[in-house]
C-alpha positions in Angstrom: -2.5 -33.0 21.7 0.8 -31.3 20.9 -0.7 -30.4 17.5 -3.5 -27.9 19.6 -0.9 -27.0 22.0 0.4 -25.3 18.8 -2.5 -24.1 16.8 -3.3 -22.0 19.9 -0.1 -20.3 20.8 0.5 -19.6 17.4 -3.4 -17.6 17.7 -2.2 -15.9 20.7 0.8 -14.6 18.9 -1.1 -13.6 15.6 -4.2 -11.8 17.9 -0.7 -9.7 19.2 0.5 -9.4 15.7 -2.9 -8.1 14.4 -3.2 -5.5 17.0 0.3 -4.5 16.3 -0.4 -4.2 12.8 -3.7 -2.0 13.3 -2.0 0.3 15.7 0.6 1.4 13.2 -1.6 2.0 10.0 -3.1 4.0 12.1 -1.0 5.9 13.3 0.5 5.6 9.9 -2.9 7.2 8.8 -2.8 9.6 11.1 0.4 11.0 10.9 0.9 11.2 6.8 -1.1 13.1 5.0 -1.9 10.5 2.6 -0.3 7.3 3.4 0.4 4.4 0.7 -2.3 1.8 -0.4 -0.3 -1.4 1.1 -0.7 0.5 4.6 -4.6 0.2 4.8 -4.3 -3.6 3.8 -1.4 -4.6 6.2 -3.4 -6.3 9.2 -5.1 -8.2 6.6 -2.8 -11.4 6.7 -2.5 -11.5 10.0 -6.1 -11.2 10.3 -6.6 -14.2 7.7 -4.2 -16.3 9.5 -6.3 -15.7 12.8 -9.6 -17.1 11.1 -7.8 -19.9 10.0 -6.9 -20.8 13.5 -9.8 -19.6 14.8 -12.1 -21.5 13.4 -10.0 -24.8 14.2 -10.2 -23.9 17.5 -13.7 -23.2 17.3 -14.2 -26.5 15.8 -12.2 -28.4 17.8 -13.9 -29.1 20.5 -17.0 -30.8 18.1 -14.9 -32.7 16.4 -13.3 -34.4 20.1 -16.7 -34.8 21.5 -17.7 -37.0 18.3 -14.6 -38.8 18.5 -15.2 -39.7 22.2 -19.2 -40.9 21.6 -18.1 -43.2 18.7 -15.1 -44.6 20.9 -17.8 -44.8 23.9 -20.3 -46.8 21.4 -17.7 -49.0 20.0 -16.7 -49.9 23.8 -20.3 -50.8 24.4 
């Protein structure tokens, strides 16, 4: 349970990262007249590392409901 406890905060924290990330190539954008290359592609780790945990969360709760019906079966 700890191990989801994790996975989770560590998506909340990258979602804030991200949006961090976004907000300054643009304004990095916006500001120069014609920014470096690495600026445009700078949210895309974070943003790599949010599907990653994304989609265990979105998983998650699947793979715990099988889990339960075969412990409920075995039980029977």
């Amino acid at each position: 349970m700890r191990w989801n406890k994790w996975v989770r905060q560590t998506h909340r924290w990258l979602s804030v990262a991200f949006t961090v990330t976004v907000v300054a190539a643009t304004v990095a954008v916006l500001t120069q007249a014609e920014p470096a290359a690495w600026v445009y592609y700078l949210p895309l780790l974070p943003l790599f590392l949010l599907l990653g945990t994304g989609l265990y969360l979105f998983v998650l709760p699947y793979v715990t409901r099988g889990r339960a019906r075969r412990g409920a079966a075995r039980a029977s």
